[in-house]
N, C-alpha and C positions, 0 to 999 in steps of 0.2 A: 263426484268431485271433478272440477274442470283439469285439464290437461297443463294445463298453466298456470296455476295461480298467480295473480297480481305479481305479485314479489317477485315470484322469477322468470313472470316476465319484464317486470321493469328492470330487474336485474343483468335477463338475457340480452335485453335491448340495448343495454348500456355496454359492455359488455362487445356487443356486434358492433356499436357505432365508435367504441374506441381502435377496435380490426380494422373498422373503413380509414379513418384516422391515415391521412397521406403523408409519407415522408417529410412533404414538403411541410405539412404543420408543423410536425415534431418541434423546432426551431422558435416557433411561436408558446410551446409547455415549457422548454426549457428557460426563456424567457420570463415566463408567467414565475417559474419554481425560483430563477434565480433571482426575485424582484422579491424575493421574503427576506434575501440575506443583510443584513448591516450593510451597508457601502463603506467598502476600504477607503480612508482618508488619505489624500498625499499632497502634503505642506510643501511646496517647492518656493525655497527665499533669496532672492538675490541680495548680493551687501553692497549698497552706496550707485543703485542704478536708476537713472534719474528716468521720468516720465517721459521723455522724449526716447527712451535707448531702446527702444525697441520700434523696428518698422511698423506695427501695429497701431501704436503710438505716434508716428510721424517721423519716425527717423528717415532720412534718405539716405548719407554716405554706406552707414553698412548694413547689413541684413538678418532678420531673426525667420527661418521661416519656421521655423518648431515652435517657438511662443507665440508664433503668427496663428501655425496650425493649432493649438488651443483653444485661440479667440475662434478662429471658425467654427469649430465645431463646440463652442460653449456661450458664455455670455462673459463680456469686455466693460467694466465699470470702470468711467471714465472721472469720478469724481472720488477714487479711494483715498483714502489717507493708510499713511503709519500709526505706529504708535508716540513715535517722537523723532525729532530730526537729527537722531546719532542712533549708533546700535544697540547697544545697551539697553535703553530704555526701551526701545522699538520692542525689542525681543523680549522682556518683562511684561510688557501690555499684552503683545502677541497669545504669550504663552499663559499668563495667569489671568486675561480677560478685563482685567483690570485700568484703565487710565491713569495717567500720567501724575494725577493729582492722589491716586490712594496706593497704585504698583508699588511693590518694594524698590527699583532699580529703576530709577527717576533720572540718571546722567550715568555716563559713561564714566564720575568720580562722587566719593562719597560728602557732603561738609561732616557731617559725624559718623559716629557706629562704624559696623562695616569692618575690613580688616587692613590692615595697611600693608603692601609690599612694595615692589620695583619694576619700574621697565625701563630697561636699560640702567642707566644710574640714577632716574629720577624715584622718587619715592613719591608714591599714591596710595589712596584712598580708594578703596572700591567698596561698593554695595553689592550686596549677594542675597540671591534667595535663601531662605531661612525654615525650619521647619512647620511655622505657621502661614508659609505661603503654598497654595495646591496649583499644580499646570490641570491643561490639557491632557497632558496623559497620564498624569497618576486619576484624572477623573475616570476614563475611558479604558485604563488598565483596567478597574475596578467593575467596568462593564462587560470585560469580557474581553477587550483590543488585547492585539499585539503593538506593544509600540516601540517604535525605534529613533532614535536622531542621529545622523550622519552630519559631521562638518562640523560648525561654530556653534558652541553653545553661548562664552558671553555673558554667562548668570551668577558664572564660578565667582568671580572677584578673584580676592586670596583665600577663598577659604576652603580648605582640601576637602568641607563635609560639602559642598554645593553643589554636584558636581550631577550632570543627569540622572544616574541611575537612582540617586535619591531622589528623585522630584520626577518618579512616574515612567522613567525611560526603560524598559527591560534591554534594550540594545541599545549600547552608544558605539559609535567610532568615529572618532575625529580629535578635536583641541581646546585644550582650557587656556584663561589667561589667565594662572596662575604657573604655569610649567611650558618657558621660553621655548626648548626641544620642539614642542610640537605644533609651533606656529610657521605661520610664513606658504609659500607655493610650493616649495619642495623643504617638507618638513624633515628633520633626522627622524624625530619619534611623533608614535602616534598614539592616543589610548584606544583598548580594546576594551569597552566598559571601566575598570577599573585598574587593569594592565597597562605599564606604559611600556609600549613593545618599539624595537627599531626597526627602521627602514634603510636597510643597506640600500640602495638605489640612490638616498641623498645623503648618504658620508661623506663626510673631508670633501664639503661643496660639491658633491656630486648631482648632478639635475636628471635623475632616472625615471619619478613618479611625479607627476605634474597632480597637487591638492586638487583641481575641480576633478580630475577625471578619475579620481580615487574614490570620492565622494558618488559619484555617478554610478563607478562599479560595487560599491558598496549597497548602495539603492538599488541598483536591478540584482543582484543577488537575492538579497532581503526579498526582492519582490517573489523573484522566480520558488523562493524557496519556503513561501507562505502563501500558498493558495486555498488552502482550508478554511481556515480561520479569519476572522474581518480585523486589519492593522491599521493603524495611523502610523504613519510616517512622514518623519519631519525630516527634509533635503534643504541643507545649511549652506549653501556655495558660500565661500571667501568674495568672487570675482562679480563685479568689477575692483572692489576695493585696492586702494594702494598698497603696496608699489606695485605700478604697474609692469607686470611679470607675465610673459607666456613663451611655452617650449620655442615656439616659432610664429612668423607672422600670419600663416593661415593662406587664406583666399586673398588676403592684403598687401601680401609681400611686394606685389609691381604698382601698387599706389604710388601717385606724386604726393604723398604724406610725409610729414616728419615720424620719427619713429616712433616716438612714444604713441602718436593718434593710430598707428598701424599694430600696436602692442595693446590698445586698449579695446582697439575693433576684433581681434584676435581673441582677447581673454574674453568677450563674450558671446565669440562664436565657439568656441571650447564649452560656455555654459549653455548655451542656447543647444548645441550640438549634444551636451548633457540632458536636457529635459526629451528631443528625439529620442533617445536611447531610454530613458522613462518609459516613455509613453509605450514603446515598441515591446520592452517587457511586459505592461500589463495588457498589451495586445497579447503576444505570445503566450501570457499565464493563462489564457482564457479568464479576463477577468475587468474587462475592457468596461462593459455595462455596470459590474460590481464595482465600479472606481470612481469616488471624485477624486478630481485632479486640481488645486489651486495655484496657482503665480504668483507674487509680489517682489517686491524690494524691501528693503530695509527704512527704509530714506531715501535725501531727494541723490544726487551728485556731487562730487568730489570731495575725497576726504579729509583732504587738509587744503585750507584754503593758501596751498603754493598758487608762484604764476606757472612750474609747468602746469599743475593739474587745472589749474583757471584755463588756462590755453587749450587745455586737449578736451575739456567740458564745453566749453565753448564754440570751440572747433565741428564737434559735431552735434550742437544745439541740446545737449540731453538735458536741461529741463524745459525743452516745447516751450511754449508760450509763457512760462510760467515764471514768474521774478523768485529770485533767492535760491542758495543750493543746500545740504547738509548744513544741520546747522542752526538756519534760519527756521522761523514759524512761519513764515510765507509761503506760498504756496508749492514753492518749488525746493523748501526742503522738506515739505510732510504729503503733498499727491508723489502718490504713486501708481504704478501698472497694478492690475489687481485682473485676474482672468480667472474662472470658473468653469471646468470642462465635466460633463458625467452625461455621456451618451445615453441615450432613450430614459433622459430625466432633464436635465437644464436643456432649452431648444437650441440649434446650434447657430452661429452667425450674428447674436444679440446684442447688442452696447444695454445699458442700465446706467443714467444720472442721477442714480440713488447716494447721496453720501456715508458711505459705509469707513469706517477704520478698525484699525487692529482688536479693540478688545470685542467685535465682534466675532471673532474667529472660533471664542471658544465657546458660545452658547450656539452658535452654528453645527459645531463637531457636534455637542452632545446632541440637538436635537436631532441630527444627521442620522446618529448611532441608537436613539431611543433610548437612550441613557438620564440618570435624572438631572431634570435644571438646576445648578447652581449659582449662588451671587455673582454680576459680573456689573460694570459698565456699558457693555453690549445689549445688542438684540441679536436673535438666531433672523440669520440672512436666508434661511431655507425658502420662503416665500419668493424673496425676489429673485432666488436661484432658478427655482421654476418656473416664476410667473414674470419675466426682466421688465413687462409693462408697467407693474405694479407701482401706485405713487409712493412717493417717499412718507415717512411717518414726522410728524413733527415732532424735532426732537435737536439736543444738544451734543458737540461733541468737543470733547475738551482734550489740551497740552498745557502742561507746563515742563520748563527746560532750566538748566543751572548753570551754563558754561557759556560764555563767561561768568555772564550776572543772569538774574532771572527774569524768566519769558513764561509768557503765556497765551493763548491760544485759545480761541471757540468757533466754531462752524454755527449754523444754526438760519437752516434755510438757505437761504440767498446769503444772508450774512455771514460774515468774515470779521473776525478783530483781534487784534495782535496789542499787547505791551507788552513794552521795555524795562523793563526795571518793578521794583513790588508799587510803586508810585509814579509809576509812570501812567500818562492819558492812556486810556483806548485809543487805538488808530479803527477805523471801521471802513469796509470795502462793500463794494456788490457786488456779487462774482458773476452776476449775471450778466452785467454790463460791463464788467472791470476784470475781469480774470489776470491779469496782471498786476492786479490792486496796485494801480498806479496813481488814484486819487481817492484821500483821504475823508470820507463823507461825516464823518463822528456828528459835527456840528451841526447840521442838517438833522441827525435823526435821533434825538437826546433820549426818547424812548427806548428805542431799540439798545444804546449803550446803557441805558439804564437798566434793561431786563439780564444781559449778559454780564453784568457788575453783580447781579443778583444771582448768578447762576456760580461765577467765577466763587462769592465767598460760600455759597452752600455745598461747591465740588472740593476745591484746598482744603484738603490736609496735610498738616505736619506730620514728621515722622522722624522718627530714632537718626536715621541717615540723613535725612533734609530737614531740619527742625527751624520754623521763622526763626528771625533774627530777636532778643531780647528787646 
């Protein structure tokens, strides 16, 4: 009998050549081991920040270098859209994957259903998710996630069942619009899941906790204190949105600016300064490779179309090249910044002129997480995440809006087309050559507005909330 048998010596061999094994690999296994794990998801949404607001973007007056450093080190799509050009809806497409024409929460007001209460004295109509609509995280719960949402949720309306923890969220802390206390920059109260707890720091007008940077220590906590287990996590910023509110003016204080433009450059170096502090915890968690990291906004700029906020949107160009702000179906109330970071997975430094929007967010996560496919509007952007060369897929992307009257909306390729009203013409662009869509081509290309008329009535539906008119 030999002295060795096979086995142990392929055994011994293997064995020896893990002992030769240099420090310096180790780094390289652990890599290999931590590339089995889910990747932690982290939703980071800015509210009402227009495609120009960020230097990455083209801004020059003020500076983002932390949303900056994302795009570096991930891939920057320059052709994102929302979900819709107000928040509400933005956030129902976002979260249930769903477009504009089928999402439950189609306008920031309901025409029917839904529940009626007040803001301020006026009496409104809101739509709310319902227990026949699923998010993103009650999917991804179901997989295994920890999920959390910090900040605005926006889903609630008036209805005290809508509220995150029912719709998938195991951790909430932030604010409903149904419960005045815990809105605004420096909220009285706040909820802790289901708790509505105070905040002595903002009593009797008091200005102690500034809303983004609560949100921020809310999120690096969450992070630091889940490194096990694979989380989605959804980072709600209030800011830029009005009013415009910050502790101080920042880095901006000796500008020759009016104030308000030095209060709006401030609240989103406060958020910007929030995503560094992100990022720096899931360095610190050891979990930097285990991380996608996503950017967006809500919508395009300014939230109420005042002349201050016209003036200070303006002022610092924040929707770039782009016509129309919040609001609007043009371009510059529905592109927005959209950034994608996950070190030694998306390459870093990338742009993508891929046309992607909100309801792709959630076929994204689950493919992310290897969770299974569900119905959506979307496609999983995993491909282009990794591969940012990759051509676009031929395909449609649709809005429809209720405020004042009704809008709608399609992408589709190079083409652009927008109506005003249920009987209004198409207006039709090339964004190729028009990014501004500042001449109206419809007539010129009676095919193309014929295919998108064809797409418009097989996407619209009605609904309980938004029902056509008789």
């Amino acid at each position: 009998m030999p002295l060795n048998p096979p086995d142990l010596s392929r055994r011994n061999f293997l064995w020896s050549a893990l002992a030769a094994t240099s420090v310096a690999a180790l780094p390289l296994l652990a890599r290999a081991m931590s590339s089995r794990r889910r990747p932690n998801i982290v939703f980071i949404l800015a509210d009402d920040m227009g495609f120009g607001d960020t230097s990455v973007y083209g801004q020059k007056k003020f500076h983002t270098p932390h949303i900056d450093g994302l795009a570096a080190e991930g891939v920057r799509f320059t052709q994102a859209y929302a979900g819709a050009p107000v928040c509400a809806p933005s956030r129902s497409a976002l979260i249930t994957g769903l477009n504009t024409g089928h999402t439950r929460v189609r306008d920031n007001f309901a025409l029917a259903g839904g529940h009626v209460g007040h803001k301020g004295k006026e009496e409104i109509r809101r739509a709310s998710l319902t227990d026949e609509d699923h998010t993103i995280a009650d999917y991804l719960g179901k997989s295994g996630y920890k999920t959390a949402l910090f900040g605005k949720w926006h889903l609630d309306g008036y209805d005290p069942a809508a509220i995150p923890n029912r719709h998938g969220f195991q951790t909430f802390k932030g604010w409903l619009t149904q419960t005045g206390s815990t809105q605004g920059y420096f909220p009285r109260q706040r909820y802790h899941n289901e708790e509505l707890i105070d905040l002595p720091e903002n009593a009797n007008g008091k200005q102690g906790r500034y809303g983004t940077t609560i949100v921020t220590e809310d999120a690096v906590d969450f992070i630091t204190d889940n490194t096990e287990s694979p989380f989605f996590l959804y980072v709600a910023y209030d800011a830029p949105h009005s009013p415009y509110v910050a502790p101080d003016l920042g880095s901006y204080a000796n500008e020759n600016w009016d104030k308000d433009e030095k209060i709006y450059a401030s609240m989103i170096e406060y958020l910007d300064n929030g995503v560094g502090r992100i990022l720096d915890a899931i360095k610190a968690a050891g979990l930097d490779q285990d991380t996608i990291v996503f950017f967006a906004s809500d919508n395009g700029p300014r939230s109420e179309p005042t002349p201050q906020q016209t003036k200070v949107i303006n002022f610092f160009d924040s929707n770039g090249p782009l016509h129309g702000y919040k609001r609007d179906m043009y371009e510059g109330g529905i592109r927005d910044p959209f950034i994608a970071r996950w070190p030694g997975h998306i390459p870093a430094g990338r742009t993508s002129e891929v046309p992607i929007f909100f309801p792709d967010v959630l076929p994204t996560a689950l493919d992310l997480a290897g969770a299974p496919a569900e119905h959506s509007d979307g496609i999983s952007l995993q491909s282009y995440l990794l591969h940012p060369d990759r051509p676009a897929k031929d395909r449609f992307l649709y809005w429809e809006f209720y405020e004042p009257s009704f809008e709608q909306a399609v992408r589709w390729g190079r083409w652009k087309a927008v109506r005003h009203g249920r009987k209004g013409l198409l207006e039709l662009y090339d964004l190729t050559s028009d990014p501004a869509e500042k001449t109206n081509i419809a007539e010129k290309h009676p095919d193309v507005v014929a295919r998108i008329e064809r797409h418009i009535r097989e996407t619209h539906t009605a609904s309980v909330e938004y029902p056509d008119p008789a």
